[in-house]
N, C-alpha and C positions, 0 to 999 in steps of 0.2 A: 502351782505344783504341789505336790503330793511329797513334804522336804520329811526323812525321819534324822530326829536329833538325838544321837547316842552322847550321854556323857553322864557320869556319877555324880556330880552337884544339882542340887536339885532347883539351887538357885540358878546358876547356868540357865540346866536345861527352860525353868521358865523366862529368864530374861531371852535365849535364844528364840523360844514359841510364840513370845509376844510381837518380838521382833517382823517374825513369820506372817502373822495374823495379821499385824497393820497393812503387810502389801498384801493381802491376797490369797496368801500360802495357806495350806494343810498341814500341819505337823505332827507327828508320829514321837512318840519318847521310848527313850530304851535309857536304861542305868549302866548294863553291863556290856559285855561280848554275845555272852548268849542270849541275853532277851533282844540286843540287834539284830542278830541272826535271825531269830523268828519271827519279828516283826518285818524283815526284809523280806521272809522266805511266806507271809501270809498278806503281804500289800504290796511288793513289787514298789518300790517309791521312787519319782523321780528322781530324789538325789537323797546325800546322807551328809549329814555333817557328826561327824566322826571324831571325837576326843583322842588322841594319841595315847592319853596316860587314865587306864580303865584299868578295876579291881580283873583278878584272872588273868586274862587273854589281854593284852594291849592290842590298840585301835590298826598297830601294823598289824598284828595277825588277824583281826577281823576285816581288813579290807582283803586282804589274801582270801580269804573265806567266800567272801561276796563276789569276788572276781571266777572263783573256781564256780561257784553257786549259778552264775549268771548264763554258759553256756550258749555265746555269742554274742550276747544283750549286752549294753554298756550302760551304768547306772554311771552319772557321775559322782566322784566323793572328793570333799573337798576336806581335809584335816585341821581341827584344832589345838593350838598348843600352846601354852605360855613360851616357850623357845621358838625364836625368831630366827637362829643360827642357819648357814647353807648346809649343815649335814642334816637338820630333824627334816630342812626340804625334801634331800636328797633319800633321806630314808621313805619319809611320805610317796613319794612317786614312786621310788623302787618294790614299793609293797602293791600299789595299784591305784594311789589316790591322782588326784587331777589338778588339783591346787591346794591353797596353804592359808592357813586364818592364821594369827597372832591373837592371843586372848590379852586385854579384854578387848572383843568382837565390837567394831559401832556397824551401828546401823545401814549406813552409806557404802562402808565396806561390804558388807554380808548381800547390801541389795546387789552392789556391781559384780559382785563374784555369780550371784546367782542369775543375775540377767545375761552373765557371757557363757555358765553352763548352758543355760535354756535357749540361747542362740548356736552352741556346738550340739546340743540335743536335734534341732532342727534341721541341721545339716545333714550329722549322721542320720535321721530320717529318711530326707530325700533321697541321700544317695544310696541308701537300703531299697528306699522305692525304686529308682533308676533301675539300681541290680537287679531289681527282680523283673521289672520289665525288659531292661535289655535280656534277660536269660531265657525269657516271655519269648520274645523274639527271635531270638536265636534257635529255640525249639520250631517257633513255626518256619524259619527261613528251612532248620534240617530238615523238617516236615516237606516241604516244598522242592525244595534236592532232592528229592528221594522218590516223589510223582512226575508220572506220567502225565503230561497238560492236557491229551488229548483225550486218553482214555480214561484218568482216571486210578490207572494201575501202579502198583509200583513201576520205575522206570530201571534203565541198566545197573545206577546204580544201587539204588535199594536189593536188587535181586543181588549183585555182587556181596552185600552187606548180610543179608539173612540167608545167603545159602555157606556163608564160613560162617557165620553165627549159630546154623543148626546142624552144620559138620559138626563141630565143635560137641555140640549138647549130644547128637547122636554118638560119636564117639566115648565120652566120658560116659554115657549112661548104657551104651552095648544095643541101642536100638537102630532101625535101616532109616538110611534115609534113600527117597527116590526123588529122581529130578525128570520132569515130562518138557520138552521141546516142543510145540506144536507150529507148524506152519500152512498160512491159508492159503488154499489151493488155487493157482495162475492168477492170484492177486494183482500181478502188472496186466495182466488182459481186462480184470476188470475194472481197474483203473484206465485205460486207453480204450474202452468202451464207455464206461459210466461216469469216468471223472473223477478228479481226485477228491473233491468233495463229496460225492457215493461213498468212496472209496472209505472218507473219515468215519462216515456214518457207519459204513460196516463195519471199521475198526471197535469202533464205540457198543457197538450191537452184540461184538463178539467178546468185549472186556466184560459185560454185563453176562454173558453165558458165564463165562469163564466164572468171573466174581461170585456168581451163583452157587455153582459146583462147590468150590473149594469151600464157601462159607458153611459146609457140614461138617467139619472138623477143624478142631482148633487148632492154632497154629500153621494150617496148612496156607500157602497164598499164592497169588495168581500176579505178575511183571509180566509190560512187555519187554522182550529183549533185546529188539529192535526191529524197526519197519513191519512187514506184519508175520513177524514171530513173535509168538507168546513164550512165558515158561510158567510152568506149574512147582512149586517145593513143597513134598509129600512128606515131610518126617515122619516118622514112624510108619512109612504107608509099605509091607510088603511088595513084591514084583506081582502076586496076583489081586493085591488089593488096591493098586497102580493100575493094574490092567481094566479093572471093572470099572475105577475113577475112570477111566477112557471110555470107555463100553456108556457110562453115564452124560461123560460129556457130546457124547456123539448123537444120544438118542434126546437129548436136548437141544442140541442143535439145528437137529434133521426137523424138533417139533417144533423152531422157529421157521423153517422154510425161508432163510434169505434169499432173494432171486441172483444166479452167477449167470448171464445170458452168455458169456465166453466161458463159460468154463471145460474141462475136455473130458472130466470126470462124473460133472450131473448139472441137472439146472439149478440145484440147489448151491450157499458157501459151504466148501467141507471145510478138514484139517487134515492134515499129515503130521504126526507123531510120531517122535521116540521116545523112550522109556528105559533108564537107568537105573537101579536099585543098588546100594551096598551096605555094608554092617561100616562104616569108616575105622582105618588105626589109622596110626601113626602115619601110616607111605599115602593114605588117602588125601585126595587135594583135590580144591573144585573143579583146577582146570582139569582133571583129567576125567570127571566127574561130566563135566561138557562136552569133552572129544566123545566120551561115548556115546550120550545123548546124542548129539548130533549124528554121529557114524547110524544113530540107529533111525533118525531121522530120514537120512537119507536112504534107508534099506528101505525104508517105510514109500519114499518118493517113487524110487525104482521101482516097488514094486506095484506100482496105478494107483498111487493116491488115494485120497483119503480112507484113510487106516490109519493105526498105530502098529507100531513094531518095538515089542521088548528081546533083545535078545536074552534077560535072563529068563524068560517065559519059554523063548525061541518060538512063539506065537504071536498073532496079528489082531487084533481088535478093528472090524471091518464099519465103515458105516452103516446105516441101516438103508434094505434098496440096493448093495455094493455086491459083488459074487463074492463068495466066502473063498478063503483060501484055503486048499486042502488042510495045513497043518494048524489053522483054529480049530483046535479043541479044546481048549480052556475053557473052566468055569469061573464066574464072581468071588466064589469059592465063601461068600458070605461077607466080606467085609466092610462091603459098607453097609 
């Protein structure tokens, strides 16, 4: 180890360094407070053997120093002192030391004090290691709660998680946030046609559109919300700049050409969409945030599939191929 020996005798400190040197050790000298201090604060040492009774500063207030200096580390110190009484212990430990020499220091003693430091050194280690791999862990198990297995996407609860997470940030910072509902069109027909394993495939097919899309803006993401509903979370995305993300993921879609052989709307997979936007205060809250999505979701169902339906637009974003519906008149309007 790397031991530094603070003490004012100079005889001391070499009878202590000799000491050192026979086993192995490193020793570091310091006379005062403050050339301990710098010498701690420019070698980090594995331990300090610390004199009680030092010109200035006494060896309590330089372990107090060292303890403040350390900022979670644990150096051990162990104090010296011609008084052997239980209060210079008790004062020793109350300042930050770990154990106690009686001078004058032998040999035998000084080794066993510092082989049972270096064995508490070892411990605290490990279990520093542990900590951090347990914490390791625990990030990938949240990680793991939070994915969808199948697709890949966030799952219900992650979307639960980041859509009050960017309430929140929309709120405090005055910007909209928009939430998109998508759902794939007679998905039970094409499962009791193709199979539930088609079925996965096209879920996985449509996580990767989806993933696509949203990865042109930050923060924006893409969960499914279950079975084969998606949701899209726009922060900052306006109701026509929501609309046009639609208008994009559609004309994406279309240029995959999944095959829907039951479908009632095209041979192709579509989506049915709703589209939500608000500025959030205070009364705003996710679930009502959902009710509306959804409500619009379903305008969107009623009104022949695959589309989007924003009611704050009170427009449709149609797929491509699909009859347009009188009141699409909206533009991209530039946004993305």
């Amino acid at each position: 180890m790397t031991v530094l020996v603070v003490d004012d005798s100079p005889v001391m400190r070499r009878v202590l360094c000799d000491m050192l040197i026979a086993h192995g050790h490193r020793p570091l000298e310091a006379a005062d407070g403050n050339a301990a201090l710098a010498q701690f604060g420019a070698h980090r040492p594995d331990l300090v053997l610390l004199d009680v009774e030092l010109p200035g500063q006494d060896g309590y207030a330089v372990a107090r120093a060292i303890r403040a200096a350390e900022a979670g580390s644990w150096t051990p110190i162990i104090f010296l002192s011609g008084h052997g009484d239980d209060r210079s212990l008790w004062d020793g430990i109350s300042a930050g030391g770990d154990d106690y020499l009686t001078k004058p220091v032998g040999s035998l003693a000084l080794m066993a004090k510092l082989h049972a430091m270096q064995r508490l050194q070892r411990m605290r280690r490990r279990l520093v290691e542990l900590s951090a791999e347990l914490q390791e862990a625990n990030e990938r198990l949240e990680n793991l709660s939070r994915v969808d297995p199948l697709t890949g996407l966030g799952n219900r609860r992650d979307f639960d998680l980041r859509l009050a997470s960017e309430l929140d940030r929309c709120r405090r910072e005055g910007k909209p946030m928009t939430l998109m509902l998508c759902d794939v069109d007679h998905f039970k027909r094409y499962n009791d046609w193709l199979g539930h394993p088609a079925g996965d495939a096209c879920l996985k097919a449509l996580a990767e559109v989806l993933r696509g899309v949203v990865s042109q803006r930050p923060r924006h993401a893409a969960c499914r919300y279950g079975g084969e509903e998606f949701a899209l979370l726009l922060p900052e995305a306006p109701p026509s700049g929501a609309l046009a993300m639609a208008r994009v993921l559609q004309r994406v879609l279309a240029s995959r050409a999944l095959p829907h052989p039951k479908s009632k709307v095209s041979p192709y997979v579509t989506l049915s969409g709703g589209i939500t936007t608000c500025t959030p205060d205070d009364r705003t809250n996710a679930a009502d945030l959902v009710l509306r999505a959804d409500a619009a979701l379903y305008t969107a169902k009623q009104g022949g599939r695959a589309r989007f339906w924003s009611f704050d637009m009170q427009v449709e974003a149609i797929i491509p191929g699909m009859p347009r519906s009188a009141c699409d008149t909206s533009s991209d309007d530039g946004w993305r």
